[in-house]
C-alpha positions, 0 to 999 in steps of 0.5 A, spaced: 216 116 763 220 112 757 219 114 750 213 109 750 207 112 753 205 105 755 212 103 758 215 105 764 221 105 765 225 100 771 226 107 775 219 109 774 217 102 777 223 102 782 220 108 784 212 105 786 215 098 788 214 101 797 206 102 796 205 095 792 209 092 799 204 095 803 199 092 801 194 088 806 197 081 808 190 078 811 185 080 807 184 085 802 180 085 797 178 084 789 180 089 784 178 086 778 175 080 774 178 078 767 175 073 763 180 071 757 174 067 752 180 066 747 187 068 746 188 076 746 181 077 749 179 080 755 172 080 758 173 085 765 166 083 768 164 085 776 161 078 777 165 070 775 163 064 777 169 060 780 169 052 779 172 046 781 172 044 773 172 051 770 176 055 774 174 062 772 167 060 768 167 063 761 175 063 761 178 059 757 184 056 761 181 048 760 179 048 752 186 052 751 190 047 756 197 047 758 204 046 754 207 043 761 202 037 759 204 031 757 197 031 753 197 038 753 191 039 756 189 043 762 193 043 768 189 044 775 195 047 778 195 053 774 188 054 773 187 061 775 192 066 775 192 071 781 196 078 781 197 084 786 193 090 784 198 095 785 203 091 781 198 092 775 196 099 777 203 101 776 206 097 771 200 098 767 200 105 769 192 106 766 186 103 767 184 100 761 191 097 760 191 093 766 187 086 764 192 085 758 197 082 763 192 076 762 190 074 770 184 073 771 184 076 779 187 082 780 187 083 788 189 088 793 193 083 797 201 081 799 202 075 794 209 074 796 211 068 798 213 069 805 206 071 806 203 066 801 207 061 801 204 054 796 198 051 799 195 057 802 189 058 802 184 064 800 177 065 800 176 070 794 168 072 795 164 066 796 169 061 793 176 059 796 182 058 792 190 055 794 197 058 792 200 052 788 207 052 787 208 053 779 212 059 779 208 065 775 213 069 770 211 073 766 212 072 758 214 074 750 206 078 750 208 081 757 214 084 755 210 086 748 205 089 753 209 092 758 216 093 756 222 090 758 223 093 764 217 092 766 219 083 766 226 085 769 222 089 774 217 083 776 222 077 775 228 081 779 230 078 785 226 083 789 220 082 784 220 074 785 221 074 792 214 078 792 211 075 786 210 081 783 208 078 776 202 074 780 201 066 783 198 061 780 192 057 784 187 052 784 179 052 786 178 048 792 170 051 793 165 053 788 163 060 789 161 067 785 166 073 786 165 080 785 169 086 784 170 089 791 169 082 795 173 081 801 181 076 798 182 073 806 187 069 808 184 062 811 190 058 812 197 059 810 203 053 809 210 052 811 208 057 816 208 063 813 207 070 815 202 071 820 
C-alpha cells in the first residue's frame, strides 16, 4: 500500500480493475444506500424512498442545487449519483471509507457506457432510474479522500470508458429501495450491450 494507509496506489488499483469488469451486466444488485443531509454528511440507511421531486428522500441534492444552473438550483439530471460497487470497494479499500465517495447508490452492475449508454433505464428495487448523459467525474474532495491516484484511476481512458467514478441519473418512477434489491436493466439506449 502508498504511504497512505488510505490511499492506494495507481498499481494497487490497476491491479483490481479485472474483478470491477466483471460485474453483472443485466442485473445486479444494491450495496449500499447513502444519504447526504448536508455537506461532508453521510447517512448509509438499508432502506430510501426515491422520488421524482426529491430524488433520494433525506438527501440534499434539491436544497443544495447545482453550479450548472443557471439560477443555481437542482439539476434533474444529476439528481442521483450511482457508483459501481467494487469500484468503491477498491478505491475506498475499507468498508466504512466507501460513502465518503458522495453517491447516493452503490451497486454491483456494469455501468460502463457500452452497457448503460445515456437513456437506459434501470429499476433499482420498486423505483426505476434513467442513466443521463452528464459525465460523473470525480472532484477536489475525491482526490482529498482517496488520493491522486485514485481520480487518475477513474478518469483515465479506461476509467471513463467504464465509468468507474459512476453515472448520473434521474428518478422516472417512485419507489423504496433497499440494500440487497435487485439493479435490472429494463431498457438500454443507442443500442447498448445486451
Amino acid at each position: 500500500m502508498s504511504q497512505d494507509a488510505n490511499h492506494l496506489s495507481r498499481a494497487e488499483l490497476e491491479a483490481g480493475l479485472a474483478r470491477i469488469l466483471e460485474s453483472p451486466k443485466d442485473a445486479g444488485r444494491i450495496a449500499l444506500i447513502v444519504q447526504r443531509p448536508a455537506s461532508n454528511q453521510r447517512n448509509e440507511v438499508s432502506r430510501g424512498e426515491l422520488t421524482i421531486e426529491d430524488g433520494l428522500v433525506g438527501d440534499n441534492w434539491k436544497s443544495r442545487g447545482s453550479g450548472a444552473m443557471p439560477d443555481r438550483s437542482a439539476h434533474r439530471d444529476m439528481q442521483l449519483t450511482v457508483m459501481n460497487s467494487r469500484a468503491i470497494d477498491l478505491i475506498a479499500d475499507e468498508p466504512s471509507r466507501q460513502s465518503l465517495a458522495g453517491d447516493q447508490l452503490y451497486v454491483d452492475l456494469n455501468l460502463s457506457e457500452a452497457n448503460l449508454p445515456p437513456g437506459s433505464r434501470l429499476q433499482v428495487g420498486a423505483a426505476v432510474i434513467e442513466v443521463t448523459d452528464i459525465p460523473h467525474t470525480g472532484c477536489r474532495k475525491f482526490v482529498q479522500r482517496f488520493g491522486r491516484d485514485a481520480m487518475e484511476f477513474v478518469n483515465s481512458e479506461t476509467g471513463r470508458k467504464h465509468n468507474l467514478r459512476g453515472i448520473n441519473a434521474k428518478v422516472i418512477h417512485a419507489g423504496t429501495v433497499r440494500i440487497g434489491d435487485a439493479v435490472i436493466v429494463v431498457s438500454r439506449s443507442g443500442g447498448g450491450a445486451q
